[in-house]
C-alpha positions as YAML, in Angstrom:
chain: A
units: angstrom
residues:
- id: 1
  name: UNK
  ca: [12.00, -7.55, 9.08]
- id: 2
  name: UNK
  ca: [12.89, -6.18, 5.74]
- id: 3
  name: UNK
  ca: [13.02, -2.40, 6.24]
- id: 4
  name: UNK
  ca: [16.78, -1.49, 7.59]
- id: 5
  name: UNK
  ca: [15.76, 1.78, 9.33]
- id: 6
  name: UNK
  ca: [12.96, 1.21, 11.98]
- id: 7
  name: UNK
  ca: [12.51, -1.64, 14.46]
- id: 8
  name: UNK
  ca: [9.97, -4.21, 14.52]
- id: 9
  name: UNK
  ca: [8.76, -2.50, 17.80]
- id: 10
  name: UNK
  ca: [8.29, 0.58, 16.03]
- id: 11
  name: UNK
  ca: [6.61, -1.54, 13.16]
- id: 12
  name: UNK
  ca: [3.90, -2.79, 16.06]
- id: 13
  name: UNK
  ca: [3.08, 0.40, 17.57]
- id: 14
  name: UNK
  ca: [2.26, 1.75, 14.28]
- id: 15
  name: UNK
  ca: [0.58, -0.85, 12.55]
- id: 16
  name: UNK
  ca: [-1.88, -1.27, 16.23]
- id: 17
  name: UNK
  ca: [-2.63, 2.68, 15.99]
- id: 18
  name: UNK
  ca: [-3.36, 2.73, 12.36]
- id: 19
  name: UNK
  ca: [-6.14, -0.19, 12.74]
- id: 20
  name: UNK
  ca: [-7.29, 1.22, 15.84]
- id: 21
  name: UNK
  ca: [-7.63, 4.29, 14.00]
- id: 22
  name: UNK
  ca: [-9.52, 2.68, 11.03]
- id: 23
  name: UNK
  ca: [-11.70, 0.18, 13.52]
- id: 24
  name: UNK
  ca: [-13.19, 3.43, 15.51]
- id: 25
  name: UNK
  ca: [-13.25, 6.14, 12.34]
- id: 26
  name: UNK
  ca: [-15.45, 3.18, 10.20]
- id: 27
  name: UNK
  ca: [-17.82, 3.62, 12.34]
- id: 28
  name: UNK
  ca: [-18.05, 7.17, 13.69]
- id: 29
  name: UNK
  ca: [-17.88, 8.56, 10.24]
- id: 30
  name: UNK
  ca: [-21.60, 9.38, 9.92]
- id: 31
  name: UNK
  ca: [-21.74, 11.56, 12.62]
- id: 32
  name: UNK
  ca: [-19.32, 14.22, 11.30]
- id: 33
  name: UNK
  ca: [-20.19, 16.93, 8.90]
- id: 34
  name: UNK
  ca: [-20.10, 16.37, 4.91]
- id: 35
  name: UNK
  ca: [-16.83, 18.19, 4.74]
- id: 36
  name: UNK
  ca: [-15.45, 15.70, 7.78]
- id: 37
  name: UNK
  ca: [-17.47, 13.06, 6.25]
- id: 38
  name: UNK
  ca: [-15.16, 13.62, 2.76]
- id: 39
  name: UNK
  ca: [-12.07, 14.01, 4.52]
- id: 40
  name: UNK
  ca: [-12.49, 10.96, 7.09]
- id: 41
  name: UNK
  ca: [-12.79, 8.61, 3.92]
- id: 42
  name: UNK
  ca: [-9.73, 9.77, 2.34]
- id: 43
  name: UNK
  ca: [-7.74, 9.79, 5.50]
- id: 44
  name: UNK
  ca: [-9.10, 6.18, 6.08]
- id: 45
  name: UNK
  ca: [-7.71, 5.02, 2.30]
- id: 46
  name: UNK
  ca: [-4.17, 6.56, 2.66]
- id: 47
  name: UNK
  ca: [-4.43, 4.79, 6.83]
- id: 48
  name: UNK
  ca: [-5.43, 1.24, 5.40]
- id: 49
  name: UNK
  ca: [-2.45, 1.92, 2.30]
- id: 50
  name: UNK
  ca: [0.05, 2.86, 5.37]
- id: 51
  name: UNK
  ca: [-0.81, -0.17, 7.54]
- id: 52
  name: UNK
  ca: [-0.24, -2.51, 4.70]
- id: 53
  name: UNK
  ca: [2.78, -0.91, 4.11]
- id: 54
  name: UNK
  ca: [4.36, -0.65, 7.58]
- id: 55
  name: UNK
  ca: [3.20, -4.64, 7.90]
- id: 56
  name: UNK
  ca: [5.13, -5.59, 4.57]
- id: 57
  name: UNK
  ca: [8.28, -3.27, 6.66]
- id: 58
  name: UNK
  ca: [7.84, -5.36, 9.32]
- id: 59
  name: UNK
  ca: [8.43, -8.42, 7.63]
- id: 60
  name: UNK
  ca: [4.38, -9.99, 7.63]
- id: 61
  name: UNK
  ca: [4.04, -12.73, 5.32]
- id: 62
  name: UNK
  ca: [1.88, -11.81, 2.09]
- id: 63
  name: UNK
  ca: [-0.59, -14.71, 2.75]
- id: 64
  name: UNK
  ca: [-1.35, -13.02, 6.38]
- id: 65
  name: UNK
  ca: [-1.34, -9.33, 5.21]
- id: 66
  name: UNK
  ca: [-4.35, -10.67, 3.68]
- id: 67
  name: UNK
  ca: [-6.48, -9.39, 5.18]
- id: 68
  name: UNK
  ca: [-5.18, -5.91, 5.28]
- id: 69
  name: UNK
  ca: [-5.42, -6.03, 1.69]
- id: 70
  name: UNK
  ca: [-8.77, -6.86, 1.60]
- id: 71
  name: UNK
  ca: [-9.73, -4.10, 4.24]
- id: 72
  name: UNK
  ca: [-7.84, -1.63, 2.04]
- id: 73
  name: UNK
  ca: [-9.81, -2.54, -1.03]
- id: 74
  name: UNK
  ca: [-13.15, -2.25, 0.75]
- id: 75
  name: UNK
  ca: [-11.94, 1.43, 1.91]
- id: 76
  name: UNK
  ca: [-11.19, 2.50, -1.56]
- id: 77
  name: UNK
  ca: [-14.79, 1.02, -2.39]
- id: 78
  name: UNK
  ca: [-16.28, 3.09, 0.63]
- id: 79
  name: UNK
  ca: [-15.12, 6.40, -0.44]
- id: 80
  name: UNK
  ca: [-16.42, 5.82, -3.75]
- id: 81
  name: UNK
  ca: [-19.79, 4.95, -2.72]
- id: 82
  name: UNK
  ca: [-19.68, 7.73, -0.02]
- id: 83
  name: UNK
  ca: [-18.28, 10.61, -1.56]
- id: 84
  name: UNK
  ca: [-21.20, 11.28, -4.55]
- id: 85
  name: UNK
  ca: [-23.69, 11.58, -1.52]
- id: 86
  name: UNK
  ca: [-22.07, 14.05, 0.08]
- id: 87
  name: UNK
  ca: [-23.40, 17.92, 0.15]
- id: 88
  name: UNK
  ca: [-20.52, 19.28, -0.22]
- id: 89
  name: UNK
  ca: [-19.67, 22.64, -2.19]
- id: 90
  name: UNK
  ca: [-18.28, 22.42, -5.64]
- id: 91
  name: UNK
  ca: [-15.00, 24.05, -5.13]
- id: 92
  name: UNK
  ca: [-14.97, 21.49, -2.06]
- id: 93
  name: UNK
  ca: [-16.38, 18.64, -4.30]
- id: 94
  name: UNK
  ca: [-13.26, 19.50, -6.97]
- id: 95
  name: UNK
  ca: [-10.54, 19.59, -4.29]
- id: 96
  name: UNK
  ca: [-11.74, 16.08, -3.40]
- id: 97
  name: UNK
  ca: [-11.45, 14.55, -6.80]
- id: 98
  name: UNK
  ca: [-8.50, 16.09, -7.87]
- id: 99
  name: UNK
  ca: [-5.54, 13.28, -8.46]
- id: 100
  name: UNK
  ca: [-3.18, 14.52, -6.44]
- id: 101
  name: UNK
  ca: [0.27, 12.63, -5.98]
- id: 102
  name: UNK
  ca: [0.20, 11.47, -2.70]
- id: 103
  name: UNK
  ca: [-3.39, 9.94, -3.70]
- id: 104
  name: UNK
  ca: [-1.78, 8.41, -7.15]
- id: 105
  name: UNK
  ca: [0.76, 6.80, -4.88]
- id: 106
  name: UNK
  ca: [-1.60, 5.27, -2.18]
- id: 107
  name: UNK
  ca: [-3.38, 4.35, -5.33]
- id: 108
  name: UNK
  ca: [0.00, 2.59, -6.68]
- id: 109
  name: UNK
  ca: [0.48, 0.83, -3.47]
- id: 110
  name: UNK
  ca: [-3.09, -0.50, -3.24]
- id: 111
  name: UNK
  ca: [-2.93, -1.72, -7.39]
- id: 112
  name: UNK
  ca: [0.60, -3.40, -5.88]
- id: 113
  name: UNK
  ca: [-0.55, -5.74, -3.23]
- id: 114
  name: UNK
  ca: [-3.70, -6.39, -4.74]
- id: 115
  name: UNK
  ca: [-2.17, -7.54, -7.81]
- id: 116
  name: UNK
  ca: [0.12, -9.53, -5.73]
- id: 117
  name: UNK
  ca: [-2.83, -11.91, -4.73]
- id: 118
  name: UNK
  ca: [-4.07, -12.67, -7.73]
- id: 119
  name: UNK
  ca: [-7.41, -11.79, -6.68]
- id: 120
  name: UNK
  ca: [-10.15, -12.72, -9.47]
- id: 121
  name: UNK
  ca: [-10.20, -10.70, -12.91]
- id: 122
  name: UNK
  ca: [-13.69, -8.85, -11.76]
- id: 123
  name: UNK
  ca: [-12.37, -7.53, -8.01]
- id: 124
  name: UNK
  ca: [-10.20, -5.38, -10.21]
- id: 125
  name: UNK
  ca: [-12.67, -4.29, -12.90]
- id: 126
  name: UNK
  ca: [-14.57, -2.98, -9.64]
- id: 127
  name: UNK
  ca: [-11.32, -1.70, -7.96]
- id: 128
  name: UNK
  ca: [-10.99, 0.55, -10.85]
- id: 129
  name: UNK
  ca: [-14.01, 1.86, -10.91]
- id: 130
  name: UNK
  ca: [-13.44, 2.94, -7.30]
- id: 131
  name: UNK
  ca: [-10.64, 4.58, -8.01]
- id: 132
  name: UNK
  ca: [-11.63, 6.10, -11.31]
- id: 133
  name: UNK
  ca: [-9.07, 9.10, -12.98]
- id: 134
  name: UNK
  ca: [-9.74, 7.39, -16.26]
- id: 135
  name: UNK
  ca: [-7.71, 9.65, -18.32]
- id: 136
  name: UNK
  ca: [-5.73, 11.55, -15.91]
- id: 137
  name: UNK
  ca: [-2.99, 9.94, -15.57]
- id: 138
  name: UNK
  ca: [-0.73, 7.98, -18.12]
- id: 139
  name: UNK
  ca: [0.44, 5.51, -15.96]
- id: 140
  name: UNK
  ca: [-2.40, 4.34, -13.86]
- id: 141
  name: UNK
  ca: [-4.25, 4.51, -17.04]
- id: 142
  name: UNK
  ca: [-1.83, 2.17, -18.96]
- id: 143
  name: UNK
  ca: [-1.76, 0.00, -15.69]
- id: 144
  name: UNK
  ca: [-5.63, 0.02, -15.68]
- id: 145
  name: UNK
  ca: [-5.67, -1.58, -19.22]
- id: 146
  name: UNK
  ca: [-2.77, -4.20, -18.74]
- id: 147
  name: UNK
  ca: [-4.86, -5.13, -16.22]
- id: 148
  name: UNK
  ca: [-8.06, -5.49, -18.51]
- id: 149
  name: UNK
  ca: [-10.07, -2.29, -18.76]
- id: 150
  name: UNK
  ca: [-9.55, -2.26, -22.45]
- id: 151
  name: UNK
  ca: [-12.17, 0.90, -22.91]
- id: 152
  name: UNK
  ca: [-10.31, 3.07, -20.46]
- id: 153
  name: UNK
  ca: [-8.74, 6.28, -22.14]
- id: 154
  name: UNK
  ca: [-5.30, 6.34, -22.14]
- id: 155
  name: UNK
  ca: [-3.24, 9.85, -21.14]
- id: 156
  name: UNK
  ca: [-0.08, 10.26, -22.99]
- id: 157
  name: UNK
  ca: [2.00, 11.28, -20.12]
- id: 158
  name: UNK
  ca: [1.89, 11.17, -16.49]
- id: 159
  name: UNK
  ca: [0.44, 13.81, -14.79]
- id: 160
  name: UNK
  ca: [3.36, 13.90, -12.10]
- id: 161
  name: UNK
  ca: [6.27, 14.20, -14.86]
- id: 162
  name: UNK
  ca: [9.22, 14.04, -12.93]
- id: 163
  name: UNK
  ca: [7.76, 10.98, -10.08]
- id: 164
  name: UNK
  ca: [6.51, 8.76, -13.23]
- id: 165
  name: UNK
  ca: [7.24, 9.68, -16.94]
- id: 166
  name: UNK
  ca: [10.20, 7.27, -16.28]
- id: 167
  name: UNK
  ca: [7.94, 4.23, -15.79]
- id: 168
  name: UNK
  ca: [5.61, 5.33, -18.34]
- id: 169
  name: UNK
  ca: [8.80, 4.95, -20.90]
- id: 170
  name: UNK
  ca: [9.15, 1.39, -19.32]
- id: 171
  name: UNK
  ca: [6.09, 0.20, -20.10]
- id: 172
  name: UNK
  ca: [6.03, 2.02, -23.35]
- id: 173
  name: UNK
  ca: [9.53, 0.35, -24.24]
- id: 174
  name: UNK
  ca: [9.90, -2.58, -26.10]
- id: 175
  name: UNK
  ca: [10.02, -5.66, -24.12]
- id: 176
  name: UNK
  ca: [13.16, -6.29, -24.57]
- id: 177
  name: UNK
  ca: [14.34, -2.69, -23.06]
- id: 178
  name: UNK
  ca: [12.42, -2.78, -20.20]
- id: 179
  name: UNK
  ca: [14.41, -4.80, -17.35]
- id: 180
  name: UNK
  ca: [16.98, -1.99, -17.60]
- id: 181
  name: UNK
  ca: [14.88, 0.96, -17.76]
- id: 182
  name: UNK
  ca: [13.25, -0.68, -15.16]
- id: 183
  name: UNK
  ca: [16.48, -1.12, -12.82]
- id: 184
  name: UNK
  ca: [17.44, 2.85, -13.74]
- id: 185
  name: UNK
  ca: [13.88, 3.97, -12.47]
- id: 186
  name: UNK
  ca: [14.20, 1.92, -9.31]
- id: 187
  name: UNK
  ca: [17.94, 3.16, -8.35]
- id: 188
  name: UNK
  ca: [16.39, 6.85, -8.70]
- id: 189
  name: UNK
  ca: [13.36, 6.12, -7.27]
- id: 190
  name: UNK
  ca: [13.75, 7.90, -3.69]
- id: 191
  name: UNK
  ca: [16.69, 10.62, -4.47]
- id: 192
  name: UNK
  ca: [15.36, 11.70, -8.17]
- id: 193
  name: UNK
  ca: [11.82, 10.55, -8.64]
- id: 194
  name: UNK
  ca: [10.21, 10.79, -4.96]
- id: 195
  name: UNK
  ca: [11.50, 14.30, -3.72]
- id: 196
  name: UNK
  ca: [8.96, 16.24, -3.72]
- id: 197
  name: UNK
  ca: [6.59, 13.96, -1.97]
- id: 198
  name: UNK
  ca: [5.50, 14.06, 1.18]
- id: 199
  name: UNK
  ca: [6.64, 10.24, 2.04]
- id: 200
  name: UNK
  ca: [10.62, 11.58, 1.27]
- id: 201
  name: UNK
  ca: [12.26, 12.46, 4.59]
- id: 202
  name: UNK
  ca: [10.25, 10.88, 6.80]
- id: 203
  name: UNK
  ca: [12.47, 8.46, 8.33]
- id: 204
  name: UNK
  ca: [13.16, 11.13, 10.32]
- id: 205
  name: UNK
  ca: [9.97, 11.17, 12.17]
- id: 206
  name: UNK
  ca: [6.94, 9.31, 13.10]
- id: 207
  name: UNK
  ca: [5.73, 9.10, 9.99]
- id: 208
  name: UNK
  ca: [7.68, 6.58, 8.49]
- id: 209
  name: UNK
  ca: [6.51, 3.52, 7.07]
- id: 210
  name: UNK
  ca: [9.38, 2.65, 4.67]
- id: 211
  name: UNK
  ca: [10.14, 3.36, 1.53]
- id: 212
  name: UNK
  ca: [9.04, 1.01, -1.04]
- id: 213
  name: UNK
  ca: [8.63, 1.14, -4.54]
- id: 214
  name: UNK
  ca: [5.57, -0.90, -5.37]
- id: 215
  name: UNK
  ca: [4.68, 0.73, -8.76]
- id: 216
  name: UNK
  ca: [8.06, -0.53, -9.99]
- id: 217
  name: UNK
  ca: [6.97, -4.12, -8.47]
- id: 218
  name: UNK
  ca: [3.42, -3.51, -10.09]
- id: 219
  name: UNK
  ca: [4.65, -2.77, -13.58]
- id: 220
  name: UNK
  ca: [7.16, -6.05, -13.08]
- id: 221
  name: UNK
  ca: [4.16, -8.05, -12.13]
- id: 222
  name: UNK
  ca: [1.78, -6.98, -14.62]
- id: 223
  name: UNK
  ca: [4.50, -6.70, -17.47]
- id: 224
  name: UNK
  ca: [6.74, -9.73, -16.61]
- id: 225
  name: UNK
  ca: [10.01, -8.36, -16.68]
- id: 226
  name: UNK
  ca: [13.06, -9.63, -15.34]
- id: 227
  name: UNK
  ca: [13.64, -8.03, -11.89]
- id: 228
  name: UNK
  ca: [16.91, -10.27, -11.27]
- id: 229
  name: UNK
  ca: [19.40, -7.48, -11.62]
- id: 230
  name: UNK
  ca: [17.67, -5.06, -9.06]
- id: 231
  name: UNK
  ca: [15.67, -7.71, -6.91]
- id: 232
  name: UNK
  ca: [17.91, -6.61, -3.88]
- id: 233
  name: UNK
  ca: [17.57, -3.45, -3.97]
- id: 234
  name: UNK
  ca: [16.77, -1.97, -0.58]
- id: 235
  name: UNK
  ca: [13.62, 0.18, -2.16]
- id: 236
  name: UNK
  ca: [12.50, -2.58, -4.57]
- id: 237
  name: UNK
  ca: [9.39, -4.52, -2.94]
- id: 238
  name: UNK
  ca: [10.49, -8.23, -4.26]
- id: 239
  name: UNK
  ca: [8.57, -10.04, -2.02]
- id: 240
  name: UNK
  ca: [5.30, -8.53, -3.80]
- id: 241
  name: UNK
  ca: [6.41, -10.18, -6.84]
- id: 242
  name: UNK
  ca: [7.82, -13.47, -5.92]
- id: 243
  name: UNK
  ca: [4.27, -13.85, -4.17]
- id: 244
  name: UNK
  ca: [2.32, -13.22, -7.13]
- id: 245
  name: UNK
  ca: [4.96, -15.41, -9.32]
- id: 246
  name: UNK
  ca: [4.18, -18.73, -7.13]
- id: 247
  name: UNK
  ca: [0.37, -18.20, -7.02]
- id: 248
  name: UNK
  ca: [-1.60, -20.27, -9.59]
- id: 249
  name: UNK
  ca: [-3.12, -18.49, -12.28]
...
């Protein structure tokens, strides 16, 4: 186990339900409306983001979340595919491709464990052009190039100011600077930085499925900065990035 709060039992139920819930919404999708059609694939993308997030709670090894990584990824491909067919409104069409914040952070959280597995240079030129935003966002945009998409426009600030301008100023930083920015960001992740979202609070309910921060592991990974003097922090995903330390490449 590595979250504090929940059980593994808890962990079980919730991670069973969720790919239940994927398993039997993969395949019914086609025979709901457009609308339901649009909102099935983004409900199955933050689902699959969940899952691999209440298995990394649970304790699950990264080598056999695996798979739930990979079923992720092809969800976020799905809904990319999917959602230009659709017949949907344009006020309807616009709500879908907004960026909203809980979307950036599923977004985060997939970029996190798939970066963790050191999955081959081109499954993340195609990842991001699944998820797309080019633009919108200053981080995922300067997270997007470190990663290689050296064409991708580049926002000057994030779009959700008070959840990530901090990171953006780590990454901006000069190398040097960035371990402690980095440790600052993390300590005020949940009571500064995640407040207004919808994942703070929810330990309190049935909804929880910890509280990680894997864009602060992300940015470690893909900027190799020291993580010693926050590693243990209860919030800070280290696991992610001692995985994707000891794979070759």
């Amino acid at each position: 186990m590595r979250d504090t709060v929940q059980t593994k039992e808890y962990f079980d139920k919730g991670i069973a339900f969720k790919q239940k819930i994927i398993e039997r919404d993969k395949i019914s999708i086609t025979e709901l409306p457009q609308y339901g059609q649009a909102m099935c694939l983004f409900d199955l993308c933050e689902t699959s983001a969940m899952l691999c997030t209440q298995r990394y709670s649970r304790g699950d090894s990264l080598d056999d979340m695996e798979p739930s990584i990979r079923q992720m990824l092809q969800l976020f491909q799905l809904r990319s595919l999917t959602m230009p067919t659709l017949d949907l409104e344009p006020k309807e069409r616009e709500m879908w491709s907004n960026l909203t914040l809980s979307k950036l952070y599923d977004t985060l959280t997939c970029l996190a464990f798939a970066v963790s597995q050191r999955y081959p240079a081109e499954s993340y030129h195609k990842l991001f052009q699944f998820i797309g935003h080019a633009g919108k966002d200053g981080l995922l945009d300067r997270i997007a190039v470190q990663m290689g998409e050296k064409q991708r426009p580049v926002a000057a600030a994030a779009k959700f100011a008070k959840e990530y301008n901090a990171l953006v100023a780590v990454v901006d930083a000069p190398a040097e600077a960035r371990p402690a920015l980095l440790k600052t960001y993390v300590e005020n992740w949940y009571k500064k930085h995640m407040r207004g979202s919808a994942l703070y609070g929810t330990h309190k309910s049935e909804a929880y499925v910890g509280y990680w921060c894997f864009e602060a592991a992300l940015v470690a990974m893909l900027w190799k900065i020291d993580d010693s003097a926050f590693a243990e922090h209860p919030h800070y995903p280290v696991d992610l990035v001692r995985h994707y330390q000891t794979q070759a490449g």
